[in-house]
BAGUTI-487248 format. One line per field, with one value per residue: x, y, z of N, C-alpha, C in turn. Coordinates in Angstrom, 3 decimals, padded with zeros to 6 digits. Layout:
# residues N
n_u = X,...
n_v = Y,...
n_w = Z,...
ca_u = X,...
ca_v = Y,...
ca_w = Z,...
c_u = X,...
c_v = Y,...
c_w = Z,...
//
This chain:
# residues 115
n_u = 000.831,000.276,002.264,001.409,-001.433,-004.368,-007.469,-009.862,-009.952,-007.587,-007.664,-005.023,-004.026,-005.380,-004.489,-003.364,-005.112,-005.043,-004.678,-006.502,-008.521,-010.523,-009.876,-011.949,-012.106,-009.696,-009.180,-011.025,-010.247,-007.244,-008.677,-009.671,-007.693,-006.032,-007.746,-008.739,-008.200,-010.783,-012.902,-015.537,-016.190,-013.933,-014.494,-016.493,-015.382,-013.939,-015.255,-017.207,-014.542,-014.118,-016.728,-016.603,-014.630,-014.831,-013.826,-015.131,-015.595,-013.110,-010.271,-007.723,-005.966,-006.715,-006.659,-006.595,-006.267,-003.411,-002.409,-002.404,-004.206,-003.919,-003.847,-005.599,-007.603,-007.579,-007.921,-010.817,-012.025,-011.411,-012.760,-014.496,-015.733,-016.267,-017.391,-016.080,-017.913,-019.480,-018.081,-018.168,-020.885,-021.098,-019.705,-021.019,-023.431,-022.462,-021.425,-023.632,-024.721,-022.883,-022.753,-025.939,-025.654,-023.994,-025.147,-027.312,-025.908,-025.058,-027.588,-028.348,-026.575,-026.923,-029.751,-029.363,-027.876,-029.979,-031.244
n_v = -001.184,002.580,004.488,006.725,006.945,008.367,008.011,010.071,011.549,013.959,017.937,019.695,018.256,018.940,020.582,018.704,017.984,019.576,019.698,018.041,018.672,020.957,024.851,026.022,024.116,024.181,027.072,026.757,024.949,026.222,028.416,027.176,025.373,027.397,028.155,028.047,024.624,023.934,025.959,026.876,026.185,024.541,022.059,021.450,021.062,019.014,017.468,016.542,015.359,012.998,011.788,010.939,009.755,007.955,007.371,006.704,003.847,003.133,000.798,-000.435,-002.091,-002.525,-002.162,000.296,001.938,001.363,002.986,005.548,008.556,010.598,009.470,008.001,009.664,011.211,009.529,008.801,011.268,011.934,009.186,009.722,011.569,014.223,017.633,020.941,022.209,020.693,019.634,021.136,022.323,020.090,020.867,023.089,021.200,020.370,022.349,023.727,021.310,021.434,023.618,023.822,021.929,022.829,025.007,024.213,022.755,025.333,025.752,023.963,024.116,026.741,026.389,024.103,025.372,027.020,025.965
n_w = 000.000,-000.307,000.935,001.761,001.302,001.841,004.074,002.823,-000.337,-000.147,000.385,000.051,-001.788,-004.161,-006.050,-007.921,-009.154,-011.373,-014.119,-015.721,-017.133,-018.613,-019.141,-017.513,-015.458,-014.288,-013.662,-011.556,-010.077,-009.420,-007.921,-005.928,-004.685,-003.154,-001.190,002.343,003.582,005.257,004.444,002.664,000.025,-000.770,000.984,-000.906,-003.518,-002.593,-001.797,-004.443,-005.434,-004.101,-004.023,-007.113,-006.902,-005.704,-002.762,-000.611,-000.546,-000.922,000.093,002.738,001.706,-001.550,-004.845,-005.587,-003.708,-003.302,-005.731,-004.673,-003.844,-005.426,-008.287,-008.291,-008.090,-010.517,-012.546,-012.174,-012.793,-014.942,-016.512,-016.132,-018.424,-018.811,-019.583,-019.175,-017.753,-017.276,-015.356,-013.292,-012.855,-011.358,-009.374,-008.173,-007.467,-005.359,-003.634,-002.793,-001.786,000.649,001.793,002.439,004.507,006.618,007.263,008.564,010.587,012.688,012.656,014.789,016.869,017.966,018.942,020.272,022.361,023.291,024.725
ca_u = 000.000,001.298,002.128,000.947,-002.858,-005.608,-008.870,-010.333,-008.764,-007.178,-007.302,-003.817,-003.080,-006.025,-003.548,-002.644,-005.927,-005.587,-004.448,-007.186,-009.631,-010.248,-009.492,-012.811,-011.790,-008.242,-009.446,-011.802,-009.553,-006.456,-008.900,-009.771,-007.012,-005.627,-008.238,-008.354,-008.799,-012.162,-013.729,-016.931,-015.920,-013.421,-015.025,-017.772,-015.083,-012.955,-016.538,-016.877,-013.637,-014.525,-017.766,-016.193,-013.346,-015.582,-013.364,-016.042,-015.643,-011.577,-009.989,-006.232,-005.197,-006.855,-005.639,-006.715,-005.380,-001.980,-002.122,-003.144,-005.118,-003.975,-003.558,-007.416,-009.049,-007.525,-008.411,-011.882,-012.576,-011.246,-013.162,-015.973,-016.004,-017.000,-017.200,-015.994,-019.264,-020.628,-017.420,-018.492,-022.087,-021.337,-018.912,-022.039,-024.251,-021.649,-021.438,-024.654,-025.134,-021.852,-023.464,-026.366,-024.909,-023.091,-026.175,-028.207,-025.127,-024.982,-028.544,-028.572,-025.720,-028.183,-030.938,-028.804,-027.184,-031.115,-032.235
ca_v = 000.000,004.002,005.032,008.286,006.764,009.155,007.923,010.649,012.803,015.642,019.065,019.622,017.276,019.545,021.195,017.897,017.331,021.075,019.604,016.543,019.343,022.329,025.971,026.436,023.635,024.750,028.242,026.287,024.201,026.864,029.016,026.412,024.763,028.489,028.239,027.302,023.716,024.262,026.856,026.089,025.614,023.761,021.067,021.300,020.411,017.514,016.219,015.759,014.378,011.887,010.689,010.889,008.606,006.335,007.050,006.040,002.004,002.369,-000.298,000.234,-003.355,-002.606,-001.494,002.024,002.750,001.133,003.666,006.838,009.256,011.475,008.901,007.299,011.013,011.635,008.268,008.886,012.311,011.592,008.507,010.838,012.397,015.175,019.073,021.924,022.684,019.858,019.427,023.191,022.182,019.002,021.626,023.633,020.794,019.791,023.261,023.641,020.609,021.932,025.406,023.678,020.938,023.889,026.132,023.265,022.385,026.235,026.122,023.208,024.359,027.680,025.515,023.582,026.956,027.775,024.835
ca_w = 000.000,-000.317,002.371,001.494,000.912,003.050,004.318,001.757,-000.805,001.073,000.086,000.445,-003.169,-004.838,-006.960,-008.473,-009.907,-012.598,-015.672,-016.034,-018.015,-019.202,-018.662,-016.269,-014.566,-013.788,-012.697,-010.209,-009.107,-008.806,-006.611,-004.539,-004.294,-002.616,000.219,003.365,003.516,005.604,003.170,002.251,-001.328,-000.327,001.202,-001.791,-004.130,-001.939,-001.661,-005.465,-005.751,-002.944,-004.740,-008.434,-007.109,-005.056,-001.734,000.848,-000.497,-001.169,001.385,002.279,000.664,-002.832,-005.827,-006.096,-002.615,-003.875,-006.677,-004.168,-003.652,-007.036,-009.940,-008.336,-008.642,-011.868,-013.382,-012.020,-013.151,-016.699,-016.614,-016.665,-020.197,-018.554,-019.954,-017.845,-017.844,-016.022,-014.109,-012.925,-012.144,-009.953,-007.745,-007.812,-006.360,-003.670,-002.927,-001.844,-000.151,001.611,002.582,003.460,005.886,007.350,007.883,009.371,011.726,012.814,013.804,015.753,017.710,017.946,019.482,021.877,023.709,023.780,025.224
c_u = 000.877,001.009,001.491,-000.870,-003.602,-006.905,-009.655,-009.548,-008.729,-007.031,-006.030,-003.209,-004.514,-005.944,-002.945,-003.365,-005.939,-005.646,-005.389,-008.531,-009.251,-010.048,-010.616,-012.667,-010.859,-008.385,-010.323,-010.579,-007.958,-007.163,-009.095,-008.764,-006.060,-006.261,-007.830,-008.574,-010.419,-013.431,-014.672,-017.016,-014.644,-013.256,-015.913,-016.364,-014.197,-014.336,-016.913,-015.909,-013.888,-015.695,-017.225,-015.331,-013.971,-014.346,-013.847,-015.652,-014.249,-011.128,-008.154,-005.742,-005.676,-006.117,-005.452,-006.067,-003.940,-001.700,-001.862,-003.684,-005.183,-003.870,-005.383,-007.862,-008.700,-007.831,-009.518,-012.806,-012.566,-011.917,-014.828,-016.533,-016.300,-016.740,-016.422,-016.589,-019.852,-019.931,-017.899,-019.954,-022.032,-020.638,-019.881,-022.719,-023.413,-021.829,-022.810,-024.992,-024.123,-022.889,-025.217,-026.624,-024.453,-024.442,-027.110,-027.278,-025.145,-026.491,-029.221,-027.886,-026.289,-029.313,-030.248,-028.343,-028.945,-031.804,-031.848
c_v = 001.248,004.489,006.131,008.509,007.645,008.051,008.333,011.316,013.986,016.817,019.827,019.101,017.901,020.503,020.229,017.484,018.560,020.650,018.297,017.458,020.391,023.557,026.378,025.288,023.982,025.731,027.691,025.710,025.184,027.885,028.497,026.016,026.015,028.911,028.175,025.681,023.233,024.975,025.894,024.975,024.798,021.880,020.859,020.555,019.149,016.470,015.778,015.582,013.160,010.936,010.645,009.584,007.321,006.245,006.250,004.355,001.749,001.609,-000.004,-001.159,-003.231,-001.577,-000.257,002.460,002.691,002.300,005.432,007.699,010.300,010.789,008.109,008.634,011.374,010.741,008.511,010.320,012.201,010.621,009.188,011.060,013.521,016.547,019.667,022.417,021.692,019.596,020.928,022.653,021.063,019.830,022.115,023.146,020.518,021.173,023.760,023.068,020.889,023.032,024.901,022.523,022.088,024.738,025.234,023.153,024.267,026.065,025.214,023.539,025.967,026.970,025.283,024.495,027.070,027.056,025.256
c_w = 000.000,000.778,002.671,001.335,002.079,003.167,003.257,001.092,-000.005,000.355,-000.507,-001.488,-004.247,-006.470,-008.120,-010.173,-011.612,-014.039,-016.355,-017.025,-017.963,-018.756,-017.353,-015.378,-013.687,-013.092,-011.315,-009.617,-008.497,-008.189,-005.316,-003.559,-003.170,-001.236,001.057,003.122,004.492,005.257,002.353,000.317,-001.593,-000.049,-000.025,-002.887,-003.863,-002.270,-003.254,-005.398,-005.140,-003.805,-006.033,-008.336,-006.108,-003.323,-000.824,000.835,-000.637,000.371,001.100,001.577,-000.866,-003.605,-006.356,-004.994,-002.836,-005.035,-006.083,-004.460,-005.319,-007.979,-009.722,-008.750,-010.027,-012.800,-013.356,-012.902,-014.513,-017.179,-016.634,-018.040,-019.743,-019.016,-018.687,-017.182,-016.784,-015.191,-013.279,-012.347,-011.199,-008.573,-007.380,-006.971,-005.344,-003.280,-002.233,-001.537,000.873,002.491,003.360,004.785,006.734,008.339,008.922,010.487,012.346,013.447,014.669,016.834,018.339,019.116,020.250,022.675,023.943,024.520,026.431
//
């Protein structure tokens, strides 16, 4: 296994993914990749990479974890066909299920101080 394999793709190796499409990809991904790694858009685009590359089911003895974390998301994403266009609208939907996971956690933590 690589030693280097994560749990999920990490933020951090975000920069790796620029050259797998096109110019509106690249600008997404070199702003993101400039974040914080907690930034809302941030997380919106780790989280597509995560479902694109099927992290949740990788196991550390198989063969995509042996490959790590950047040659699985770039196999995966390219294994797409995908435009820039629709790579651009799936950041979109993660990003708002990001923003609103976030807003929901914010007003639970709201509620419980009020309780």
């Amino acid at each position: 296994m690589n030693r280097t394999t994560e749990l999920f793709f990490p933020h951090r190796l975000l920069s790796q993914l620029r050259d797998i499409a096109g110019p509106q990809w690249q600008a997404l991904v070199d702003r993101v990749a400039a974040l914080p790694p907690t930034h809302e858009d941030s997380l919106a685009l780790t989280l597509m990479v995560i479902r694109a590359a099927g992290c949740v089911g990788c196991e550390a003895g198989s063969y995509r974890a042996g490959l790590g974390c950047v040659v699985c998301a770039q196999r995966a994403i390219r294994a797409m066909n995908a435009t820039d266009a629709t790579l651009v609208r799936r950041f979109k939907r993660a990003q708002a299920e990001v923003h609103k996971f976030l807003e929901e956690a914010q007003q639970t933590r709201v509620d419980d101080k009020a309780a």
